[in-house]
N, C-alpha and C positions, 0 to 999 in steps of 0.2 A: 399745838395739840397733835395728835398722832392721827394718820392715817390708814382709814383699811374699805380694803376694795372688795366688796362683793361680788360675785355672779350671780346674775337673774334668778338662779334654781338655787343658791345658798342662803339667797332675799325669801322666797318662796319655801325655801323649807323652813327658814329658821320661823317666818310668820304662822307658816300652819302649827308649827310646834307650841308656841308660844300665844297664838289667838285664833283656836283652832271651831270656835262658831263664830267670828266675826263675816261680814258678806267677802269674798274676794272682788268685789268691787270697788270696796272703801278700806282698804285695809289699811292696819294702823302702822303706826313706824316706830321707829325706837326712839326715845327722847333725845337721842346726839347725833341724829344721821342729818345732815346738811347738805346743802348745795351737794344735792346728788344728780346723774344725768345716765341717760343707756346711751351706751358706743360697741358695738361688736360685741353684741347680746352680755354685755355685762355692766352690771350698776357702779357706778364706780364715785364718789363723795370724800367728802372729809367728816369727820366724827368729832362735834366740839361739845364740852359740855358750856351752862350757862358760865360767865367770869361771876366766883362769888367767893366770898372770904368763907374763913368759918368761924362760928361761935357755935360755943350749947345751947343745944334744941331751947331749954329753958331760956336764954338772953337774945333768940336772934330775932323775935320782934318786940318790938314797943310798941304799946298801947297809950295811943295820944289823945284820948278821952275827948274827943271831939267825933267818934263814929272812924277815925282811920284806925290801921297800924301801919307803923313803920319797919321794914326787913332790913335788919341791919346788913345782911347779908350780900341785898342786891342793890341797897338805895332806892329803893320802891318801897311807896304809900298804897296801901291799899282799903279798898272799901272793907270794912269789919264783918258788919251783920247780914246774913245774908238776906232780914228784911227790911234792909237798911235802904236809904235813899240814894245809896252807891251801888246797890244792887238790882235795880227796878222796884226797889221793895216788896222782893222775892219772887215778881211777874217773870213771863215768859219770853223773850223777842225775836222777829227772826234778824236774820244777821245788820241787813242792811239800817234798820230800826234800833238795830243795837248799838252800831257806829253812830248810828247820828244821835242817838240818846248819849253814848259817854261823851261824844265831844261838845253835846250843848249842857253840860253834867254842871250846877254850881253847888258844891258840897265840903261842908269844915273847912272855908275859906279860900275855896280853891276852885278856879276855873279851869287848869290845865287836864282832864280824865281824859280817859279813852281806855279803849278794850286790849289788853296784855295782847302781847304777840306771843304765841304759843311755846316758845322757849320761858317767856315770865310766869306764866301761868303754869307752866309745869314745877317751878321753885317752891309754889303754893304747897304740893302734894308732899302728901306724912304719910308714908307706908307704915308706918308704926300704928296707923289706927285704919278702920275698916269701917266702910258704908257707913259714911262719909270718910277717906282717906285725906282728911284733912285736917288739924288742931281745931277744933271745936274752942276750945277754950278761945282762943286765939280768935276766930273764925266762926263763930255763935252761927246757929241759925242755916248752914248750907246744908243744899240739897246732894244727896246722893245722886245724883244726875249729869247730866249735859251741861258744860258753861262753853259759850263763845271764845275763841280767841280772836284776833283783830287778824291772821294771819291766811290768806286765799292760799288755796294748791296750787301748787305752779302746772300740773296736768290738766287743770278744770277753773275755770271764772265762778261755777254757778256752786262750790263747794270751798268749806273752809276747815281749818282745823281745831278740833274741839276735845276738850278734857272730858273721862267720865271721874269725877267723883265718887263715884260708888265705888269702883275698881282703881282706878287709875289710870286707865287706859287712854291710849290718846287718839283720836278715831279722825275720820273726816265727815264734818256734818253737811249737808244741802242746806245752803242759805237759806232757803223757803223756809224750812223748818222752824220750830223757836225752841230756843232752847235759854238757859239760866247766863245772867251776866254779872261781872264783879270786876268793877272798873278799879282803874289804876293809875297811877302819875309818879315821876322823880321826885325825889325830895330835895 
């Protein structure tokens, strides 16, 4: 995958252009910036996107009529309905309550769930639809909102990284907080 290096003020304009009410506190990131680090006031990372095949929007999940679907895409099973019992059944959690809900999760025959890491859970997102930017059909039932990912800032222990659904946006949430979950596992 290709490489590109930022500088601190090119990270900095390009967010305010791009998420220009979000807090500069918790600012979002672009969905391919990785193992990034500052050295001599510039950002500098590799850029990957998620490894995924392609199919038509129409064939890339299956609906396995047991409450999952399956993304042909990624090789991830995910919870369907967002008031489903893969989802807290549409409840709120905060993060640390989220982790341990999807790993004690038994659901459509399957004990292995847990909460996407923020790269997964961005695969989910259909810019083609808005509030909720998500296939509804597919995906019944989610909130325009906050869902958890399994994935800590590497700047902060007490914050994680979180999808908004309503936009798309990929933000950093405060553990404390509760926000929506929708668990996951390999197929």
């Amino acid at each position: 995958m290709p490489t590109k290096i930022y500088t601190a003020f090119q990270l900095f304009v390009r967010q305010c252009l791009l998420y220009p009410l979000i807090s500069p506190f918790l600012p979002p990131v672009n969905k391919v910036e990785k193992n990034y680090s500052y050295a001599n006031n510039a950002l500098t990372g590799t850029l990957e996107c998620a490894e995924q095949k392609n199919y038509p929007a129409d064939q890339q999940f299956i609906d396995n009529g047991d409450g999952t679907v399956s993304d042909l895409s990624t090789g991830l099973m995910w919870a369907k309905d967002g008031n489903g019992p893969g989802c807290n059944n549409g409840g709120v959690l905060g993060w640390e309550d989220a982790v341990d809900f999807a790993e004690a999760l038994v659901f459509a025959g399957h004990e292995d769930w847990r909460l996407p890491t923020i790269s997964e859970l961005e695969t989910i997102i259909d810019y083609s639809n808005y509030n909720p930017v998500i296939n509804s059909t597919v995906f019944p039932n989610s909130r325009s909102a906050y869902y958890w990912s399994s994935t800590t800032y590497a700047g902060s222990p007490v914050v994680a990284w979180i999808v908004d659904l309503g936009g798309g946006g990929v933000y950093l949430g405060v553990k404390a907080f509760a926000y929506y979950v929708r668990c996951v596992r390999q197929y």
